[in-house]
C-alpha positions as CSV (number, residue, x, y, z in Angstrom):
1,X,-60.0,-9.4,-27.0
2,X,-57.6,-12.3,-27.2
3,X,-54.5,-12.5,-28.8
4,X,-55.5,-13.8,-32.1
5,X,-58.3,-11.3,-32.7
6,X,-55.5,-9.0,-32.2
7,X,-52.7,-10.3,-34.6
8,X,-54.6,-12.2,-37.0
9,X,-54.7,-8.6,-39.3
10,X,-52.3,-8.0,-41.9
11,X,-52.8,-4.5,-41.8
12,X,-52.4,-4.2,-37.7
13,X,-49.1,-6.2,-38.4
14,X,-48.3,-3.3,-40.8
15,X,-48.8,-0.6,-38.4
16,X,-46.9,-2.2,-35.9
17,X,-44.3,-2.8,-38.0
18,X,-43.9,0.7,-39.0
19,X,-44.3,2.0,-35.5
20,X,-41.8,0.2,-34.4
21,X,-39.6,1.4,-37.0
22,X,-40.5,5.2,-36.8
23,X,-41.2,5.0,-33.5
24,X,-44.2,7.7,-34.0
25,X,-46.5,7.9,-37.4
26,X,-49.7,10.0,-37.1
27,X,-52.9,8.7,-38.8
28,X,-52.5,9.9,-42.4
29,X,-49.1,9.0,-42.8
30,X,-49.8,5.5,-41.5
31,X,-52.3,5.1,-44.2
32,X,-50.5,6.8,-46.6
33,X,-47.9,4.1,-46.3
34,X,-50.2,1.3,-46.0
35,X,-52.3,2.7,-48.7
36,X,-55.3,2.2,-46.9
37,X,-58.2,4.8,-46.4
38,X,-58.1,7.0,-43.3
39,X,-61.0,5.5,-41.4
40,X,-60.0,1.8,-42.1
41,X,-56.3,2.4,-40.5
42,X,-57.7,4.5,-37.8
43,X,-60.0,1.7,-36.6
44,X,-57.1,-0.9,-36.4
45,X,-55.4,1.9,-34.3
46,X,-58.5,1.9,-32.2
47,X,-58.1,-1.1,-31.4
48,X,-54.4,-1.7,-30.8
49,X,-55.1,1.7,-28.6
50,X,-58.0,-0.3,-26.5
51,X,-55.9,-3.2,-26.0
52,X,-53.1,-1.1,-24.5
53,X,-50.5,-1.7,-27.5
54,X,-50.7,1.6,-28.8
55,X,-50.9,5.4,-27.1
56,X,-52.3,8.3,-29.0
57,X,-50.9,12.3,-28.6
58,X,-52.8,14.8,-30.0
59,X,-51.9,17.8,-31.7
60,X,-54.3,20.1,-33.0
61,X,-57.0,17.6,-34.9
62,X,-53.6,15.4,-36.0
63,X,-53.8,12.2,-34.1
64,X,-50.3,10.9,-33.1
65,X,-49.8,6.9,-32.3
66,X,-46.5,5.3,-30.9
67,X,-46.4,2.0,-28.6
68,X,-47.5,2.5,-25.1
69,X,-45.3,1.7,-22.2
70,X,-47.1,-1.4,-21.2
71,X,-46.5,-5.3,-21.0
72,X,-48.4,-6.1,-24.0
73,X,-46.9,-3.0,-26.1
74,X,-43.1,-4.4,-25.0
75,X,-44.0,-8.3,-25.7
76,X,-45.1,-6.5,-29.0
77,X,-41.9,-4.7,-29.8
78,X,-39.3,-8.0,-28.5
79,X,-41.8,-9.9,-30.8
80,X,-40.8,-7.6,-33.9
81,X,-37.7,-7.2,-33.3
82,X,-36.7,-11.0,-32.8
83,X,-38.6,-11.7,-36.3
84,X,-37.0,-8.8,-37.7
């Protein structure tokens, strides 16, 4: 996936955004605070996961996200936290 198809969302913005400010979120509270269903955030998580952005930590059936330690993932953060 390029990086358009990755940024172009609203809503993967939003996740990103509040990772980086939480630093960990699991799925429901990610929706909850983008007041989106369940399925719909954890399909842009999917994707952030598959492009190596985000990792995931499970607990139980709770699915925990938080930005991976890779190139992308820290492009991601300096990107937020210039424009923040």
């Amino acid at each position: 996936m390029n990086l358009e198809d990755v940024f172009c969302s609203k809503t993967r913005m939003k996740i990103l955004k509040l990772l980086w400010k939480f630093g960990q979120l699991n799925t429901s509270d990610l929706a909850h605070r983008l007041g989106s269903s369940h399925l719909a955030t954890l399909r842009h998580l999917t994707l952030l996961k598959e492009e190596g952005i985000v990792t995931q930590r499970m607990s139980g059936r709770t699915r925990f996200f938080r930005f991976a330690h890779t190139m992308k993932a820290k492009a991601t953060i300096k990107l937020l936290e210039v424009w923040n």
